[in-house]
N, C-alpha and C positions, 0 to 999 in steps of 0.2 A: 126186794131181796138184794143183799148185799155181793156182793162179787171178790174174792180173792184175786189180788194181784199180786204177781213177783216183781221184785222193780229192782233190776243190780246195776250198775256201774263199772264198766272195764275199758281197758285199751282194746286198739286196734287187733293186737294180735291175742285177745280175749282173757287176759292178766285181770283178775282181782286181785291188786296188790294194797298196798297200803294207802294211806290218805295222802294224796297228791293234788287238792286243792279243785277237786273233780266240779263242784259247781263254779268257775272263779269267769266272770267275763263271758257273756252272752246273753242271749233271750232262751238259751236252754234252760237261765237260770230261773226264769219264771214259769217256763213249763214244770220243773221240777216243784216248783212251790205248788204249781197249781195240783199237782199229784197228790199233793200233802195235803190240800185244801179240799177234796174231793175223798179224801179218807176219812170216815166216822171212827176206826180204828186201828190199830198196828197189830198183827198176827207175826210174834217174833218166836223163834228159838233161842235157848238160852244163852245158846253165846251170843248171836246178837246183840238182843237184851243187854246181857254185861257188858259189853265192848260201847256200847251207843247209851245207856242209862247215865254213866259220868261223866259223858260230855256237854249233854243236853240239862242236865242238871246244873251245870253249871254254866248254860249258855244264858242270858234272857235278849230282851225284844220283843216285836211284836210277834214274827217269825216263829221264835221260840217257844213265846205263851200256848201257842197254835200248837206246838209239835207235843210238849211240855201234860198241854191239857186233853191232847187225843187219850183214850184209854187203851192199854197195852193190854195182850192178851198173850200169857209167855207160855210156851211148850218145851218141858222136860223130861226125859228118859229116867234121869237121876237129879234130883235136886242137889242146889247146891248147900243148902240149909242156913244160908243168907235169907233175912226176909225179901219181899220183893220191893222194890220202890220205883217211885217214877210212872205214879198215878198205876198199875200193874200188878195184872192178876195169873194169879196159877191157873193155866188150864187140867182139867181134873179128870180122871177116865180116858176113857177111849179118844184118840185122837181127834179121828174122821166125827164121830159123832157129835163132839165140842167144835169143831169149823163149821159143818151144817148146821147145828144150833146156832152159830154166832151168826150166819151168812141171812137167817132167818129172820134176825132179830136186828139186824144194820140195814140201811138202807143206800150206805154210800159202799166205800169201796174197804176194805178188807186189807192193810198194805204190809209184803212183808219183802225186808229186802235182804238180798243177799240170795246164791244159788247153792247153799250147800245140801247135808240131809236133811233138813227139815225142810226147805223148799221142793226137792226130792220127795221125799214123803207125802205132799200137797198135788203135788203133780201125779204120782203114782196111784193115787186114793182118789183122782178124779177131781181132786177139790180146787184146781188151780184154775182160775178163767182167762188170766192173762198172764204172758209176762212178757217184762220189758225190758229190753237194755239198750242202756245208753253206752254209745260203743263212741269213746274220744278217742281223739286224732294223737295217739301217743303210744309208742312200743315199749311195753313196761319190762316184759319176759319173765313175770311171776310166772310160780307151778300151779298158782289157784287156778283153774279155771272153773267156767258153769257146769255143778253137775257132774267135778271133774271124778272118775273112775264110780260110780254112783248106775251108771247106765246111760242107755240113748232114749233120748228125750225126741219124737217128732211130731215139728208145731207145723203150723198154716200163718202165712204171714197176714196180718190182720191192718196193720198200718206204718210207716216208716214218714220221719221228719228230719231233714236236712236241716241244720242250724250254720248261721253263719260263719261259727268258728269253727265250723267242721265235725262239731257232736252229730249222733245220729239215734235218733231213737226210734229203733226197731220194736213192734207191737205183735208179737204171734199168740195167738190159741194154741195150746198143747192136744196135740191129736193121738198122740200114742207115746208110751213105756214101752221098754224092751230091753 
């Protein structure tokens, strides 16, 4: 059975801000790939989806073939009535009951990143097994944050890696909504 993971990317003072180069220079950068290599699948929200489909589309490499040829599974409240692309499928019905079907039917990992509602939603509906964030050594002072006005989220810390540039990738179980 396959496992949902959250996987986000912030500064120090918990900023999901824009694209600042977040894998560039270290061995974080091969944990990060190994995360992707250990995904049978991407469980994305739609903005996601949009924001990360034309870039990777028009990435290639080895790298890329990998991220490229995972199959996408996109979750939307309202469609945008664009078709979908980038190997990616509409999730259909009920939320919770399309991620336990998927979770059923993967055997690797489940990977969705980013903390907004829809990872929200994952976590509240129980369906979340981990999440992870890599917290770099940078004070961005975006308003994004995890989760941010959505509610409180309490996890169990499950694992934490110290990288030499100073990345940290913290690993928690979500234990409760509230």
């Amino acid at each position: 059975m396959g496992k949902v993971v959250i996987t986000v990317q912030m500064s120090a003072d918990a900023s999901i801000g824009p694209d600042i180069g977040w894998f560039e220079g270290g061995e974080h950068e091969y944990a990060g790939e190994q995360e992707i290599r250990l995904a049978d699948a991407f469980l994305l929200g739609r903005r996601t989806y949009e924001a990360l489909a034309p870039i990777w589309l028009a990435t290639s490499g080895t790298f890329a073939e990998k991220v490229n040829g995972i199959p996408k599974y996109v979750a939307s409240r309202s469609a945008s009535g664009e078709p979908l692309r980038w190997n990616a499928t509409a999730l259909e019905g009920d939320l919770a009951e399309e991620v336990r079907r998927l979770k059923g039917e993967q055997e690797g990992d489940l990977l969705t990143y980013g903390c907004g509602e829809f990872a929200f939603e994952l976590v509240r509906s129980g369906l979340a097994d981990e999440i992870r964030f890599w917290v770099h050594p940078i004070v961005w002072s975006e308003s994004r944050r995890p989760f941010h006005g959505l509610g409180h989220v309490r996890m169990s810390l499950k694992d934490s890696t110290v990288f030499r540039n100073g990345v940290v990738r913290q690993t928690y179980e979500p234990v409760s909504v509230e």
